[in-house]
ZALUMMI-847689 format. One line per 5 residues: for each residue z, x, y of N, C-alpha, C, O. Coordinates in nm, 4 decimals. Atoms other than C-alpha are relative to their C-alpha. Layout:
N
Z X Y Z X Y Z X Y Z X Y; ...
//
This chain:
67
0.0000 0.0822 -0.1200 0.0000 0.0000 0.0000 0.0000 0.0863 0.1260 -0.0745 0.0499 0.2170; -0.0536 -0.1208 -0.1057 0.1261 0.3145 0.2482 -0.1768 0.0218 0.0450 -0.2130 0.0100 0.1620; 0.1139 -0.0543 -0.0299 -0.2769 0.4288 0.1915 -0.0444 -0.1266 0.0891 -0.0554 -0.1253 0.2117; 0.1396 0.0966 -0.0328 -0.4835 0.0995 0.2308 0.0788 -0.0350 0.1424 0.0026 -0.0911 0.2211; -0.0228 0.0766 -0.1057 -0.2353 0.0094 0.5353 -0.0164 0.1553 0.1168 -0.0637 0.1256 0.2265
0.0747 -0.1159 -0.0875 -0.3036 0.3797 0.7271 -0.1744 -0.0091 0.0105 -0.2302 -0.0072 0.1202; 0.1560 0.0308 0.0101 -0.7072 0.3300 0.6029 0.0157 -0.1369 0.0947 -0.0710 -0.1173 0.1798; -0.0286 0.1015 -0.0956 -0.6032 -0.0296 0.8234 -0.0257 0.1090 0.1549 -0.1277 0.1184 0.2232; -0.0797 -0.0606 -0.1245 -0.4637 0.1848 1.1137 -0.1249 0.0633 0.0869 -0.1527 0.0621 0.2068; 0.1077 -0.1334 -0.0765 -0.7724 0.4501 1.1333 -0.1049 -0.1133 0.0049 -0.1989 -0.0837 0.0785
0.1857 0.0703 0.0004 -1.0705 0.1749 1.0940 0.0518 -0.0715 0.1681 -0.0268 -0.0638 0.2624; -0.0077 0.1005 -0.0849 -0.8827 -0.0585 1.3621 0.0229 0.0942 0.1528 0.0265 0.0336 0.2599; 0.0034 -0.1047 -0.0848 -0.8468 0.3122 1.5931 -0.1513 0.0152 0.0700 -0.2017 0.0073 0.1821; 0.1692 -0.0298 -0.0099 -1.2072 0.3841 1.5355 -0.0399 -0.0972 0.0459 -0.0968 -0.0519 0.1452; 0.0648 0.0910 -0.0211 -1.3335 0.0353 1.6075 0.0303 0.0057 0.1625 -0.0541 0.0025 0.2520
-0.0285 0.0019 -0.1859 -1.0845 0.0514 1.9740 -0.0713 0.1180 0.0627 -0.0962 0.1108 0.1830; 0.0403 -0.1023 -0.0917 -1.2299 0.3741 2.0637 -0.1964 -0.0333 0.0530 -0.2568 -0.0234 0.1598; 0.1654 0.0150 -0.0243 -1.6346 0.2822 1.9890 0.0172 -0.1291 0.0899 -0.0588 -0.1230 0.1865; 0.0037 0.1180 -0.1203 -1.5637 -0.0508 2.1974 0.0594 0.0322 0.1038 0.0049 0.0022 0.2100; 0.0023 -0.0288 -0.1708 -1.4051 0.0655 2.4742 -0.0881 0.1133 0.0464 -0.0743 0.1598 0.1596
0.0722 -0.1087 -0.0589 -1.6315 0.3209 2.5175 -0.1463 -0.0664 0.0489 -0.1994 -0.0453 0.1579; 0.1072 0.0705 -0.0085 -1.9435 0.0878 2.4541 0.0114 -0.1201 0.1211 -0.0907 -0.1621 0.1754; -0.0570 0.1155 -0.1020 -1.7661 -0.1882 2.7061 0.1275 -0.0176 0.0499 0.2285 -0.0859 0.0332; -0.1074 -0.0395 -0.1214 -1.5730 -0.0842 2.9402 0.0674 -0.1524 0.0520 0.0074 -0.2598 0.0459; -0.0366 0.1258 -0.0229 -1.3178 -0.3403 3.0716 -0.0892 -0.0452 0.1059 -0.1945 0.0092 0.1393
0.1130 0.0109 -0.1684 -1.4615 -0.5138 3.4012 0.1199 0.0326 0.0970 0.0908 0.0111 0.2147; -0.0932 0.0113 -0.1419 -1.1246 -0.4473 3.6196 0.0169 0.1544 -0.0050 0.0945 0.1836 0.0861; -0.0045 -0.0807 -0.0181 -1.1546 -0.0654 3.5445 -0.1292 0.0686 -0.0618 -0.1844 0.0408 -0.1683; 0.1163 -0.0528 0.0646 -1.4348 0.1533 3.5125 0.0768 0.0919 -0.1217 0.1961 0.1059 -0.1483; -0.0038 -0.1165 0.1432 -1.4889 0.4226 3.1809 0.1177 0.0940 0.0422 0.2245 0.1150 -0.0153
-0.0742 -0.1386 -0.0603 -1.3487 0.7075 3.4042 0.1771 -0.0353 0.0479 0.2805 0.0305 0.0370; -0.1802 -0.0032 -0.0032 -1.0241 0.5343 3.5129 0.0839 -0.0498 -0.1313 0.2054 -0.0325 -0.1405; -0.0451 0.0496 0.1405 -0.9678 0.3763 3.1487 -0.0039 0.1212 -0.1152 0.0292 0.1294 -0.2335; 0.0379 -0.1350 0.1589 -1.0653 0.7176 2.9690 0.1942 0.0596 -0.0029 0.2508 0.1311 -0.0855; -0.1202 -0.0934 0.0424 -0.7169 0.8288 3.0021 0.1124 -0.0695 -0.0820 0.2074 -0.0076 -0.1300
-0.0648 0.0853 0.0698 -0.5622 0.5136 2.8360 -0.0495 -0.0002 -0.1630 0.0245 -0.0248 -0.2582; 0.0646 0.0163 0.1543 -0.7973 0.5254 2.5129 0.0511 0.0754 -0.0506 0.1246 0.0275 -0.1369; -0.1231 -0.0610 0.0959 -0.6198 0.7722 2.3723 0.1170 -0.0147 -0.0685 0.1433 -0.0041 -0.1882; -0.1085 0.0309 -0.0192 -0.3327 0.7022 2.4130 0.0654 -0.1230 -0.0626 0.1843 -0.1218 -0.0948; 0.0236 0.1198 0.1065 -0.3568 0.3712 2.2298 -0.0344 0.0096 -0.0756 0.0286 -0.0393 -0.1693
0.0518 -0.0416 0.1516 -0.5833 0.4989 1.9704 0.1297 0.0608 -0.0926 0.1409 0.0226 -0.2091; -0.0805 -0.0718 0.0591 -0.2794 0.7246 1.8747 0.1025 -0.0996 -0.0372 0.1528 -0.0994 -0.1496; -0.1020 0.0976 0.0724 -0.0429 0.4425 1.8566 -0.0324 -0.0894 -0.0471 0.0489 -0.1799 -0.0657; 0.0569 0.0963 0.1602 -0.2806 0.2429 1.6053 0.0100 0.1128 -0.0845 0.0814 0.0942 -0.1830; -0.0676 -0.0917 0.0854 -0.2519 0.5537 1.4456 0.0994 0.0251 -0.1009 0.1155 0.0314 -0.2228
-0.1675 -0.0092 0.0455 0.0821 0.6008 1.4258 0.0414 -0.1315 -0.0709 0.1023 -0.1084 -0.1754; -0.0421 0.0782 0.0524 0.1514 0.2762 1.3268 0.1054 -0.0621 0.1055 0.2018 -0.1214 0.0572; -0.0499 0.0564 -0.0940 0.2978 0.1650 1.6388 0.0025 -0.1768 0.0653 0.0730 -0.2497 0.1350; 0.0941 0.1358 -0.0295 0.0784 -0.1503 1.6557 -0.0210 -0.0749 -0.0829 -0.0862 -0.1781 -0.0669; 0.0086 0.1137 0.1159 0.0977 -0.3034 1.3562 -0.0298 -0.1334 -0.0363 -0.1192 -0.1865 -0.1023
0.0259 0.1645 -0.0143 0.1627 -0.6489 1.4085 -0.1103 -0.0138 0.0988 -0.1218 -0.1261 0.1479; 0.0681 0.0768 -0.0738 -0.1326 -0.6109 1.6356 -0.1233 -0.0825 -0.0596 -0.1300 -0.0991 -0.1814; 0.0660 0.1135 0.1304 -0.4172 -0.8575 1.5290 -0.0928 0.1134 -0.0506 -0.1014 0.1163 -0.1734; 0.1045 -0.1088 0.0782 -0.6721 -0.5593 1.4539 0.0447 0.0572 -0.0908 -0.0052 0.0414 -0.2022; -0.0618 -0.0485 0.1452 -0.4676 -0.3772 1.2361 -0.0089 -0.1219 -0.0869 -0.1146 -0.1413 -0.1470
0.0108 0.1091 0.1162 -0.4230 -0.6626 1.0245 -0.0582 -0.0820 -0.0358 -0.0331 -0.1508 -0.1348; 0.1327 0.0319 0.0352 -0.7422 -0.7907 1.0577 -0.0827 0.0758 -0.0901 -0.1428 0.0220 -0.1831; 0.0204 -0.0491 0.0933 -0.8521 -0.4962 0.9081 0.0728 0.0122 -0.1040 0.0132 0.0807 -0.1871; -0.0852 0.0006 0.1009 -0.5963 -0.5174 0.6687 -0.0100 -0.0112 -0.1038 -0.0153 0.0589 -0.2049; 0.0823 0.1256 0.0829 -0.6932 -0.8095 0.5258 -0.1144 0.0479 -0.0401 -0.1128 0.0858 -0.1572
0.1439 -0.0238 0.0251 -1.0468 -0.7266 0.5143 0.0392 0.1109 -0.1306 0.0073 0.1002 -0.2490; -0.0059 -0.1062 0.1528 -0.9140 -0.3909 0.3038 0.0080 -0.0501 -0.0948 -0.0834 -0.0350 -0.1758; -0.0458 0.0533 0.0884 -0.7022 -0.6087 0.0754 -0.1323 -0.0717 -0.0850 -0.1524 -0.0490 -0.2043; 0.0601 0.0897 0.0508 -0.9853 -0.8658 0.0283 -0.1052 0.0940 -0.1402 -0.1543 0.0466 -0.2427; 0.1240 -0.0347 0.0576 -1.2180 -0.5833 -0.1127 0.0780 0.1186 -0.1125 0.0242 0.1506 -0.2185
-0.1093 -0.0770 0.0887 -0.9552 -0.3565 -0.2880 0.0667 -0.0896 -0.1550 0.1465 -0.0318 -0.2288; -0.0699 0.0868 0.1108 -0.8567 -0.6458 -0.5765 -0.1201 -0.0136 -0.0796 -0.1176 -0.0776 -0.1847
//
């Protein structure tokens, strides 16, 4: 469970980094938001974010295809 819920953590990292990069919010451009993407990526990472819905959107999705 420890794996498939870190494999969660890094897909739902990877997915925040290629979308905010691809679509920028509209109330800050790339350049003033580049210093936040990190910084968030690392705490889907970490496991900081858990209960957020991406993590456990991908979660699910792992689970569904892992049985």
């Amino acid at each position: 469970m420890s794996d498939l819920l870190q494999r969660a953590r890094d897909i739902a990292a990877d997915q925040y980094i290629r979308l905010s990069l691809k679509y920028p919010t509209p109330n800050a451009t790339l350049f003033a938001w580049a210093d936040h993407i990190p910084t968030y990526e690392a705490m889907l990472r970490d496991g900081r974010l858990d209960h957020d819905r991406e993590v456990q959107t991908a979660l699910a999705a792992l689970r569904s295809i892992a049985a």
